[in-house]
N, C-alpha and C positions, 0 to 999 in steps of 0.2 A: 540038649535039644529043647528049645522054644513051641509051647504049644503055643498058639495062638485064643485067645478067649471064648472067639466064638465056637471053637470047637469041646468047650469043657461041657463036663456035665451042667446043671442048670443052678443047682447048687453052690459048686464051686465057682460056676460064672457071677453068681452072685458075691461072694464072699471076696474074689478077686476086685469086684468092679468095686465091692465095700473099703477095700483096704486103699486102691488106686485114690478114693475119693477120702481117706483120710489123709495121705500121702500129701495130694493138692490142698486138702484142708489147712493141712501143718505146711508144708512152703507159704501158704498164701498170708499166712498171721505169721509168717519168721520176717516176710516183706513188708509186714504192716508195723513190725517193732521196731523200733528206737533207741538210743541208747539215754539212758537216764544217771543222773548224779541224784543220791539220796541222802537229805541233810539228815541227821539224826540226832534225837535228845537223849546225850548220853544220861543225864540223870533221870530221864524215864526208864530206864533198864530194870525190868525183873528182877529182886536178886536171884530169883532161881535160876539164872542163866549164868551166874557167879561171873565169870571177868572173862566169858567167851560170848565177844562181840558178834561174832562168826555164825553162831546158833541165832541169835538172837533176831541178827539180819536175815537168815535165812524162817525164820518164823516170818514173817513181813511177809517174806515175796511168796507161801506156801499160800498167805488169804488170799491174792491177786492173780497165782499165774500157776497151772500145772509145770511150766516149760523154763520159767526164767532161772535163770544162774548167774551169781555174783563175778562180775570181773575183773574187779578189785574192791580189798576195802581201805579208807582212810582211817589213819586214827594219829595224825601229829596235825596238821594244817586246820582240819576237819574230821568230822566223827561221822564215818556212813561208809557207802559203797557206792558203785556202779554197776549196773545192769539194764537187759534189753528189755523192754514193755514197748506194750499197745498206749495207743492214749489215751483208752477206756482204764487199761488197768493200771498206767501211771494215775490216770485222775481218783480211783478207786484207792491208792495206796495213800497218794496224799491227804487224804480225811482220816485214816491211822493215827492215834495215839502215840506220842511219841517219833513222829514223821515233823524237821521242822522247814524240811522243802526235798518238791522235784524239779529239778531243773534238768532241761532238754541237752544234749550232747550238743557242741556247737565246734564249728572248725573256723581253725584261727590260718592264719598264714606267715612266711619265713618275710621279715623287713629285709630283703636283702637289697718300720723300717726308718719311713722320714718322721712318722708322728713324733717319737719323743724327744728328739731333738725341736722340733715344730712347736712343742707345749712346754719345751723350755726343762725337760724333765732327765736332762745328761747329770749326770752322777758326779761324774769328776766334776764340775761346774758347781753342783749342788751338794756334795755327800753330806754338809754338817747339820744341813738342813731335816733331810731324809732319814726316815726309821732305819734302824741298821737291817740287813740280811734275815740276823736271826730271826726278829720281828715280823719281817714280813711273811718269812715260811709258817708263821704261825698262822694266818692266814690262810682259807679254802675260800674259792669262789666257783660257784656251781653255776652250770651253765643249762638250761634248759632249749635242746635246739637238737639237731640231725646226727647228734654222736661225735665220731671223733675215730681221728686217721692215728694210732698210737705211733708208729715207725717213723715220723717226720721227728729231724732235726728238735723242731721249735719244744718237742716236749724230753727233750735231754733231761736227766735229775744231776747233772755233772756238778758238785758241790754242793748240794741240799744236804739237810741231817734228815735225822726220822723222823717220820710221818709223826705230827703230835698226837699225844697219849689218847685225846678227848673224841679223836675220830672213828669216826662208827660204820664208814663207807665202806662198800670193795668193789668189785671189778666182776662182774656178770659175762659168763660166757656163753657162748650166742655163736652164731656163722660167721665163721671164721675170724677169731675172737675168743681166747684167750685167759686166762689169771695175770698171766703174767704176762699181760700188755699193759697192765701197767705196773706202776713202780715210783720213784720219791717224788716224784712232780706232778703223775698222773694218777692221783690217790683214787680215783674211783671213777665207775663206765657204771651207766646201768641203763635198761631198754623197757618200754614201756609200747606194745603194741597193742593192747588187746581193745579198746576203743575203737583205735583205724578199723584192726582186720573185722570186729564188728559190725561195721559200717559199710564195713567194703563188703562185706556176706564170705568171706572166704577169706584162709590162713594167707599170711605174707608168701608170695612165690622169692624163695628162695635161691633162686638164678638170678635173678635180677636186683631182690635187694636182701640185704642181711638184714636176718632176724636176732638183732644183734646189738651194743653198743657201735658198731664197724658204720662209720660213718659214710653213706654212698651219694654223697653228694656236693660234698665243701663247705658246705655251709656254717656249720656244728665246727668244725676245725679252724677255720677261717678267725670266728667268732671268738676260741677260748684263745687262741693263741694270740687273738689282740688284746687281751685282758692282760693274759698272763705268759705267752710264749717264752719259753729260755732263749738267750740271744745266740742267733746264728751268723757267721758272720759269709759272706761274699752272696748275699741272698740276692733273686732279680726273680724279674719274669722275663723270659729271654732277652735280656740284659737291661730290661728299665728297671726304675726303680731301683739298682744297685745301692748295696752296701751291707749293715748288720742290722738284721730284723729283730725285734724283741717286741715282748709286750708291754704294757705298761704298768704291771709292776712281775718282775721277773722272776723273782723270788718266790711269791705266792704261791700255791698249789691250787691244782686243776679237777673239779669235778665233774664230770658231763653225764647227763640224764637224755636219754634219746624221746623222745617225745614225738617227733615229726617224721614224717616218711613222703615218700612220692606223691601218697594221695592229700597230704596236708597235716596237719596240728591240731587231736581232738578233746577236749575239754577235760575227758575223765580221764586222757593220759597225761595230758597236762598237770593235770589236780594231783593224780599217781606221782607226778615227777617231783612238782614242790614238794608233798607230802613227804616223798621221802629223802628228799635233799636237807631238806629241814631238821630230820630225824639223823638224816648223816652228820648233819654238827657242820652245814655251810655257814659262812659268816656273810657271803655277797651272794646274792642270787640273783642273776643276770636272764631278761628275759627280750630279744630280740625277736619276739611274735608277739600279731595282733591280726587289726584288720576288723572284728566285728564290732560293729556298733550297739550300744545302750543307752538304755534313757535315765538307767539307775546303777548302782553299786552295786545292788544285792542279786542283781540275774549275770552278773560277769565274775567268771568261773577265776580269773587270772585277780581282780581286785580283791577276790575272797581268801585265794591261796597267797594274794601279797598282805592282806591284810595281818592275818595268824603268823607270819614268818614277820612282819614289823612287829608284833607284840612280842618275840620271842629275840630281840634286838637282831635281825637281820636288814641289813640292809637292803635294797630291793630295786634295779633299775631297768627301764622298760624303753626299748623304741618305740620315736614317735608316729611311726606310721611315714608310706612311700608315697601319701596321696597328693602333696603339697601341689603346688604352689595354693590348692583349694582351702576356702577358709571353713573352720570348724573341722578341718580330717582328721583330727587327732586319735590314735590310739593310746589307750593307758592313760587316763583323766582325773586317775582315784589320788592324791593329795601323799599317800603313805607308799606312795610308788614314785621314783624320780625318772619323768619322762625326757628324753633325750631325740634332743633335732640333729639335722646333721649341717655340716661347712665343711669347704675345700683346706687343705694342707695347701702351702704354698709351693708345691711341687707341679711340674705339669711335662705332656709328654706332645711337644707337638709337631703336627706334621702338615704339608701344601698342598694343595691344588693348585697347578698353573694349566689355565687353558689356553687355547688356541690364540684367545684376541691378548695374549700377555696379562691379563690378570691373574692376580694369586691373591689364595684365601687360604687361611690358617684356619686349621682344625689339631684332630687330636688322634693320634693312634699307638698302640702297641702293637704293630705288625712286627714278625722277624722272620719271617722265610723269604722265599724267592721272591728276587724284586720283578718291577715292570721292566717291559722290555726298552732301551734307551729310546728316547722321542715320543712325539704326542701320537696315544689311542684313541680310535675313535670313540666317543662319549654318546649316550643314550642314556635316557629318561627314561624308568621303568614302566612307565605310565603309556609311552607310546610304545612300548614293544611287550603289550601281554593283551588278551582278551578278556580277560576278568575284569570285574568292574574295581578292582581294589588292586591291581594290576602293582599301585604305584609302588605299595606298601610289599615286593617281592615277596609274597606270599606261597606254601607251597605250589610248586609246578606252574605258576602264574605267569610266568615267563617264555615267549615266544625263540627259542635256541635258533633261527634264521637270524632275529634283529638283535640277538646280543652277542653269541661268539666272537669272540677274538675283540671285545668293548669293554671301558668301563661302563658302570653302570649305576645309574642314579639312583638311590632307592627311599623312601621316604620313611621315617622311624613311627614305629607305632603297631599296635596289636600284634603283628608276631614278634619273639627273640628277634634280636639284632643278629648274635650269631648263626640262626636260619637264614637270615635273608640274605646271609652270604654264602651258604651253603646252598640257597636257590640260584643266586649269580652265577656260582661256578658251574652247579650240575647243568648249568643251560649255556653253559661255553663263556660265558665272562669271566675276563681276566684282572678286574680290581672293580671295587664299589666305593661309591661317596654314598654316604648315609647322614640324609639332610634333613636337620630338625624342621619340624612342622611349628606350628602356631601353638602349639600345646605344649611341645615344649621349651619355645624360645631360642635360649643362646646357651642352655646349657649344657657342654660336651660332657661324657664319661667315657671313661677306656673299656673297651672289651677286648675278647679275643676272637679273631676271625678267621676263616678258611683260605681266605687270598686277601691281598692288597686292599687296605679299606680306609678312609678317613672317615670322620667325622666329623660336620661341621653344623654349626649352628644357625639359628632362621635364617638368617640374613644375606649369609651367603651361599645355604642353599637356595634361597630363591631369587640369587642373582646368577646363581649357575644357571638352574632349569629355565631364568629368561634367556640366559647365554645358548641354551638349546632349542628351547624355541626360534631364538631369529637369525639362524645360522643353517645352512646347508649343511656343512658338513662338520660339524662343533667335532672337536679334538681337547685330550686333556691328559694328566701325566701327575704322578705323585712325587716329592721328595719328603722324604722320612728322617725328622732331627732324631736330638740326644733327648735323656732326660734334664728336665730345666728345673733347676729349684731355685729361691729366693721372690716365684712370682707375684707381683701386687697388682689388684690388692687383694690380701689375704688372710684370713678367712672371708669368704663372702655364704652366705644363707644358700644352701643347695635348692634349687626351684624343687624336687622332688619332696623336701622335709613337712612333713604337714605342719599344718598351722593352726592356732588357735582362733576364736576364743573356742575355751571349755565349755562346750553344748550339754553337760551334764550340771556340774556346778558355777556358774560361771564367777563367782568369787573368789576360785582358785585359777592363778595365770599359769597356763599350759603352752608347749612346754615351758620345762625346768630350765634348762641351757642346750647349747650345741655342744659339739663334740667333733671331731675329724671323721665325714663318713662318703667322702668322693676319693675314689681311683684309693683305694687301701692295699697295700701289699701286707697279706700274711699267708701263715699254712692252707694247705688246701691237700684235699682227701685223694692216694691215690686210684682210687676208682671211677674216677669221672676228670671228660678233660676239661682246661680252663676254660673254654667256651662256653661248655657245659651241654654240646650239642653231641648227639651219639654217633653223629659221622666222623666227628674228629678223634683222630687217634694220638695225640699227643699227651703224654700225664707232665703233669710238675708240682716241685714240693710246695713253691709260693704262687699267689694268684693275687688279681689286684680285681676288685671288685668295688661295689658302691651303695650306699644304701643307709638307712635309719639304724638297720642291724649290725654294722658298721661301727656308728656312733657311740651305740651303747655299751658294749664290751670294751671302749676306753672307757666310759665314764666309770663302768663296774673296777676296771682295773684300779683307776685311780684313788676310787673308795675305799680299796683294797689298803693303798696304802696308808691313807688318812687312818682305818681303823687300825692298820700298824701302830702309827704314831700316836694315836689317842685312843686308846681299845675301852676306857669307859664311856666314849661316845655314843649316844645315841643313834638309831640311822636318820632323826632329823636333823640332828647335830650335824652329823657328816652332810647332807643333805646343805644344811643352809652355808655351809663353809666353802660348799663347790661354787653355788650360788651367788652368793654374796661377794666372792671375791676373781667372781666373772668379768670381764671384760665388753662392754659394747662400742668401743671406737680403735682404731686405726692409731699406730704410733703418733700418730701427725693431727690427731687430734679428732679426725673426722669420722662418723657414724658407719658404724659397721654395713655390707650391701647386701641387696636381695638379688640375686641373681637374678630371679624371676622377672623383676620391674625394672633393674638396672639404678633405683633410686632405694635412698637410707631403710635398714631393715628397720623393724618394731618389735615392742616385746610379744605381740603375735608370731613374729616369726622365731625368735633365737631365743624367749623368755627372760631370763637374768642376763643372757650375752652366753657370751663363747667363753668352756673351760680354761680356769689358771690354776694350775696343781700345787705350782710353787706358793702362792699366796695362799689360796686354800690350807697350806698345812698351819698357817701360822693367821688365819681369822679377826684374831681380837675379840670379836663379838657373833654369839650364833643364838637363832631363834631354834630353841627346841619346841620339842613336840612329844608326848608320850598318850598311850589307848584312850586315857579319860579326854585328855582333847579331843581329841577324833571323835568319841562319843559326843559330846555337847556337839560338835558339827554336826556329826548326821541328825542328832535331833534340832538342830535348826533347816536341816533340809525336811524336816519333817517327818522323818521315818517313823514307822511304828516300833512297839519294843518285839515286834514279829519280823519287819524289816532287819532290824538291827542285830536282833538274833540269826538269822539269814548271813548276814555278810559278816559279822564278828564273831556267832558260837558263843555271846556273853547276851548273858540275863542282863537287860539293861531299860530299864522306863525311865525315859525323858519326865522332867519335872515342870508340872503345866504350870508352878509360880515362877518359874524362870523364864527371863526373856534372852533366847538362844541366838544367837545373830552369827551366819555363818562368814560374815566378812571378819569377826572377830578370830577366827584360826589363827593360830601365831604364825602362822607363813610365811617364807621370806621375800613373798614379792606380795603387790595389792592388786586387785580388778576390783571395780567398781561396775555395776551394770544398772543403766538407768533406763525406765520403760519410762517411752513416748507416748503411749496410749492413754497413759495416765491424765488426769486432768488437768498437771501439772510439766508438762509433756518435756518429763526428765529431770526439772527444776527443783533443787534439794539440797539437802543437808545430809549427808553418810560419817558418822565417827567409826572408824576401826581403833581398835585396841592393841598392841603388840608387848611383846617381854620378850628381853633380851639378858643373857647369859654371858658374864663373861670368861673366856677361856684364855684370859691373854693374863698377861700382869694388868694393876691396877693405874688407874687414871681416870680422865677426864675425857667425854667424846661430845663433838657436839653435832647437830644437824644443819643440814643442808639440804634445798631442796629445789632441783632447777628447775628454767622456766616454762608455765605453762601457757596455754592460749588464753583467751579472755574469758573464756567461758564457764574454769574450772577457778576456784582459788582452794588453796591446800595451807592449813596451821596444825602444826606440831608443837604439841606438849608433853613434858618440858622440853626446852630448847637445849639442854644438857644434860648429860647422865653422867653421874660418879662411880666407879667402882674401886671400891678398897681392897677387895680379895677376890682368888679364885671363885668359878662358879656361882658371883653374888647375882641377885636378878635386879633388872630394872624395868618396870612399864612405863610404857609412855601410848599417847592418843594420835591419831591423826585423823583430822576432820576434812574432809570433801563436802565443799559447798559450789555447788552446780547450776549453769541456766540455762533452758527450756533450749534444746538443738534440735535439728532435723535426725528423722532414725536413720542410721549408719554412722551417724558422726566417731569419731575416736580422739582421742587425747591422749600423750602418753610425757611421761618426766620421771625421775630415778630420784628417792630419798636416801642420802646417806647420812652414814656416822660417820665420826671420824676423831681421831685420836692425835692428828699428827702424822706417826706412824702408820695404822691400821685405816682402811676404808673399807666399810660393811655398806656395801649397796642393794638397792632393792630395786626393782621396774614398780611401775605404777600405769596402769593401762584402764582407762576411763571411756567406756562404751553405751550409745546411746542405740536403745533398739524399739 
C-alpha cells in the first residue's frame, strides 16, 4: 500500500520530499553527462600503481566526479579510457597531470559476384600472377561495421588450414550468438556497445537488436563478405545478378568488430573496436563509416585510431563519404588512411516505362514478384494525389488512397527511403511506382528492393513523364522488366553519390585515393532484416545488392589483402601507392573516365589516382613509401604543436624550428597544389615538391613524362630519369609548379609518370586556385 506524502508525519514528509529531490538531482546531471574519450600519458604513471592502468584511471575520475564509471579502457591504438562527465567536470579533468586530451563522444554513420571478374581478378586467367591460397589465409582483415550474419554461405571455411598461430582474436558471445559461430574463415566476432547504450541513456532492448556480434542489419555482412566472402556459387537477388559470388580475396580470413547499431557509430566504441582489432593481430582494417566533419587530425577519433594501427604496419582503408556529387564531402582526409570513392561495375539491371502517348524510358529495377496487370494503368503524380506539402516525395501516409488505388504512381526520390515510398504507394492501393530523380540527383539510377512494381528512372525522364502527366487527361503507363545486362559502356563511370575532393583539412594531400566498384553490389546480407531494409517487408535473402562508398571500401581492403599476400614486407604506404599508381583513369578506347553527375570527363577531385587495377598493382615497378617520421615532419608542417601531435600519434614529438617543413613535400603518390588568390600575387608562383621513389620491381631505367597542361601552369621534373640497380634502392627526384595569377576556382589537372617500358607508375596532379 502507497501512502501518499502528504499524509506522513512532518518529519518523514520532509526526508521523503529530501530524497525525491536527490533523485531529480542525480537524473538531471546523468542528462547533462556526455560521453568522454580520455588521452592518457602513460609515462606519467605513478609507479605506485605498478602496471594497473585500471586504478590508476580510476584515481582521475574520483577528483572530478562522485558518479562516473569507466566504459572501456584502451591500451593498444591509445592509452586511456571512456567515460560519462559533465562539461564542468570534463573541463576540470583536462588540467590533470598526466591527461593528454578530452575529447567529446562523436557519432559517425554506415557509407552504405560481377566485381572480380570486372577488375580483371579470375584466377584461372591470372593464377601465376597471384599469391598462392596459403598466403593469403595468412591474412586477417577486420572489419569495423554492424557485425555479421555467421550462417550465410559466403563465410564457408570449406579448404582453409588453421587459423595462424599469431592470432589473438575470438568470437564474443552475445544474443543469440554463439563460440562457435565462428570457425577457419570467421576467426573472430566481437561487440562493442557501451558508448551507444550510453548515449542512448538505457541498455540495448534486446528484442529488437542483439547485444551481440549477430549482425541486425546487413550492413557489417554485406561489407566483409565483399573483402573477403568464400565463393558461392548460383548466388542472385531474386535472380539478378546471377552467378558465383566471392570476395575479393577469398582465402583471407574475416574479423568483424561490431561498432554500430540502430542508433549509429560512437566514437569510444569505435576506438574500443580499432583497439582491439589491432591487439587481435589484423593486418587490413577496413572502415566503411564516417560522416563527421574536422578541421584537424587530432579531434578525429577514426584518424587517431588509423594512425597507431599505420605505425604498427596495418593497413588501413576508409570510405569516401555518400555526400558527392558536393565538392569538399569528403570523409577520411588523414594521408595514413586510403580513402576510397565509388564507380559503376559494368553490370546493369534495366527495366521500361512505356506510356500512353508510346514513349518509352529506361530505367533500372530489381523487381521479382507479381507482375502488372497486362495493358496501360492509370498513372498519377504523387504531387497531385496527397495534401501534404511534400506530398510529391510519398512520404508516410501522404497519399490520398481515392486518387491512387488501382495507379502507378510517380513518386519523386529524396528525404525518405526509397523502399518506404513504395511501401506508401501500396498501403494507399497503388499498384506499381516510378521513382523519378530530382535535380539532386540527376541521371544516376541504383537498384533497391521494393514492395510492388517500381522503376527507376533518372532526371530526365522523370521530368518528361510528370510533363507527360501534366498535359494529359487521362496519362496511362505499364512496366516491362529486362534480364540482367553486363558488358555495359561506359564503364566505370564516377558515382554522383561518391564525395569529392579537394581535402578541406590538408589540401596538399589529393583526396580521394582511388575508386572502387561501389553501385548495385551483390554480396551476403544478414538474415534478420529484409533487402529493402523496410520492416513491413517479410522477405529474407542470403545476398543483397546495395550501393554506396561502404561499398567501395571492402574491395579496396580486400584487394590490400592480397598485395600484403604477395609482398608481406610492405608497408601499408607501399601497398597504398601500388593500388594508386597503377590506377587507371581512361576508357579502353583511350578517352577520360565520366562523372555521372555532369555527364563530362571525371577529375582527380572526383576518382583521385583513377579506378582500381589489382592485376597491375601486384607487380608496381615503383612505390612511394611512407613510414611515422614522414608523417611527423607533415604535421609539423601543418603546424601542429608537440601537444597536437601528441594528441593524434601518442609520440613525444617537437618539430624542429631550424627546419623548413613543407607539407607538399610528403612523399605521396599523387600532387595538390593550392594556390591563394588573395595573395598579392593572386596565385602567381613557384611550388617545388620533393618525392623518393622505391624500387620493388627488378632493376632498370624509368623515365618521366608528363601531360599536357593549360597555359597557366608549367611543371619540370628532375631528373628526367632514374636508375635502379637493385631491389628496394631509392631514388628522389623534384617537381617544380610554376603558376600565373587565375581567377579563384580555377583548377588544373595532368598525371606525372614513370615509366620503364614495361611498368607505369602514375600520379594525378590537381592544381587549385582559391
Amino acid at each position: 500500500m502507497k501512502i501518499p506524502i502528504c499524509m506522513l508525519p512532518l518529519t518523514l514528509m520532509l526526508l521523503a520530499l529530501s530524497h525525491i529531490s536527490c533523485v531529480v538531482a542525480e537524473e538531471r546531471e546523468q542528462q547533462m553527462k556526455k560521453t568522454y574519450i580520455i588521452r592518457m600519458d602513460k609515462s606519467k604513471m605513478p609507479a605506485s600503481f605498478g602496471d594497473d592502468h585500471f586504478q590508476w584511471y580510476g584515481s582521475f575520475l574520483k577528483l572530478v566526479s562522485k558518479s562516473a564509471d569507466v566504459l572501456y579502457t584502451y591500451r593498444t591504438i591509445i592509452h586511456g579510457f571512456s567515460t560519462r562527465l559533465t562539461a564542468e567536470e570534463a573541463e576540470l579533468l583536462e588540467k590533470q597531470t598526466g591527461i593528454v586530451s578530452v575529447l567529446p563522444e562523436l557519432r559517425y554513420e554506415l557509407h552504405t559476384t560481377r566485381t572480380p571478374e570486372f577488375l580483371g581478378i579470375t584466377f584461372a586467367r591470372n593464377e601465376a600472377i597471384f599469391p598462392t591460397s596459403g598466403k593469403i589465409s595468412r591474412v586477417v582483415i577486420g572489419l569495423i561495421d554492424t557485425g555479421v550474419w555467421p550462417e550465410i554461405k559466403s563465410y564457408d571455411d570449406k579448404g582453409l588450414g588453421p587459423v595462424p598461430k599469431s592470432w589473438k582474436g575470438k568470437c564474443e558471445e552475445g544474443t543469440n550468438f554463439n563460440s562457435s559461430s565462428c570457425n577457419r574463415k570467421l576467426v573472430g566476432a566481437r561487440f562493442f556497445p557501451k558508448g551507444y547504450e550510453a548515449s542512448m541513456g538505457q541498455p540495448i532492448d534486446e528484442r529488437v537488436e542483439s547485444r551481440s556480434p549477430r549482425d541486425d542489419s546487413g550492413h557489417g555482412t554485406h561489407t566483409s563478405t565483399t573483402a573477403a566472402g568464400s565463393a558461392v556459387p548460383g548466388a542472385s537477388l531474386f535472380g539478378y545478378a546471377s552467378g558465383t559470388a566471392r570476395g575479393m580475396a577469398t582465402q583471407a580470413r574475416v574479423a568483424t568488430y561490431k561498432a554500430c547499431w540502430f542508433g549509429g557509430c560512437y566514437s569510444s566504441d569505435i576506438i574500443a573496436a580499432m583497439d582491439k582489432a589491432v591487439e587481435d593481430g589484423v593486418n587490413i582494417l577496413s572502415l566503411s563509416i564516417g560522416g563527421t566533419r574536422y578541421h584537424n587530425y587530432y579531434t578525429d577519433a577514426m584518424a587517431i585510431g588509423a594512425f597507431s594501427a599505420m605505425a604498427k604496419g596495418i593497413f588501413v582503408s576508409g570510405s569516401a563519404g555518400n555526400r558527392g556529387p558536393a565538392k569538399g564531402s569528403l570523409s577520411h582526409n588523414a594521408p595514413w588512411i586510403t580513402t576510397v570513392g565509388a564507380g559503376t561495375l559494368d553490370r546493369d539491371f534495366p527495366a521500361y516505362v512505356s506510356l500512353g502517348n508510346r514513349k518509352k524510358y529506361r530505367g533500372i529495377s530489381i523487381y521479382a514478384g507479381p507482375s502488372l496487370s497486362s495493358g496501360l494503368l492509370p498513372l498519377v503524380y504523387a504531387g497531385n494525389a496527397s495534401t501534404s506539402i511534400d506530398g510529391d516525395l510519398c512520404s508516410l501516409d501522404s497519399l490520398i488512397p481515392g486518387k491512387v488505388a488501382g495507379k502507378i504512381v510517380v513518386c519523386d526520390k529524396g528525404i525518405t527511403y526509397n523502399a518506404e515510398k513504395s511501401a506508401v504507394v501500396k498501403k494507399a492501393g497503388g499498384l506499381g511506382m516510378i521513382l523519378a530523380n530530382t535535380k539532386a540527383y540527376g541521371e544516376e539510377v541504383v537498384a533497391d528492393s521494393y514492395l510492388l512494381p517500381t522503376v527507376v528512372v533518372g532526371q530526365k525522364a522523370g521530368d518528361a513523364i510528370k510533363r507527360y502527366i501534366a498535359s494529359h487527361d487521362n496519362p496511362k503507363a505499364t512496366f516491362d522488366f529486362g534480364k540482367t545486362q553486363l558488358g555495359v559502356e561506359p564503364s566505370p563511370v564516377v558515382a554522383a553519390f561518391s564525395s569529392r575532393g579537394p581535402n578541406l583539412i590538408s589540401p596538399t594531400v589529393l583526396k580521394p585515393d582511388l575508386i572502387a566498384p561501389g553501385v548495385n553490389i551483390l554480396a551476403g546480407w544478414s538474415g534478420a532484416v529484409p533487402p529493402s531494409g523496410f520492416y513491413e517487408d517479410t522477405r529474407r535473402v542470403s545476398f543483397n545488392i546495395i550501393s554506396g562508398t561502404s561499398m567501395s571500401c571492402p574491395h579496396v581492403s580486400g584487394l590490400a589483402a592480397l598485395l600484403k599476400a604477395a609482398h608481406p614486407k610492405w608497408s601499408p604506404a607501399a601497398v597504398k601507392s601500388a593500388l594508386m599508381t597503377t590506377s587507371y583513369t581512361t576508357y579502353k578506347n583511350g578517352k577520360p573516365l565520366k562523372d555521372i553527375a555532369t555527364r563530362n570527363a571525371a577529375t582527380p577531385f572526383d576518382y583521385g589516382a583513377g579506378h582500381v587495377d589489382p592485376v597491375a598493382a601486384l607487380d608496381p615497378g615503383l612505390v612511394y613509401d611512407l613510414g611515422v617520421e614522414d608523417y611527423l615532419s607533415f604535421l609539423c608542417a601543418l603546424n601542429y604543436t608537440t601537444r597536437d601531435i601528441k594528441i593524434l600519434t601518442h609520440i613525444d614529438f617537437t618539430c624542429d624550428s631550424s627546419k623548413n617543413y613543407r607539407a607538399g613535400d610528403l612523399n605521396y603518390p599523387s600532387f595538390a597544389v593550392s594556390l591563394n588568390t588573395s595573395s598579392g600575387n593572386r596565385g602567381a608562383g613557384t611550388k617545388i615538391y620533393t618525392r623518393t621513389l622505391t624500387n620493388v620491381g627488378t632493376p632498370g631505367t624509368y623515365k618521366v613524362s608528363v601531360s599536357a597542361l593549360s597555359p597557366s601552369v608549367k611543371i619540370w621534373v628532375e631528373p628526367k630519369s632514374l636508375s635502379f640497380a637493385q631491389a628496394y634502392e631509392k631514388k628522389m627526384y623534384t617537381v617544380t609548379f610554376v603558376t600565373s595569377a587565375m581567377p579563384s576556382g580555377t583548377k588544373s589537372f595532368a598525371h606525372l609518370e614513370w615509366s620503364d617500358g614495361k611498368h607505369i607508375v602514375s600520379s594525378p596532379i590537381a592544381i587549385s586556385w582559391f
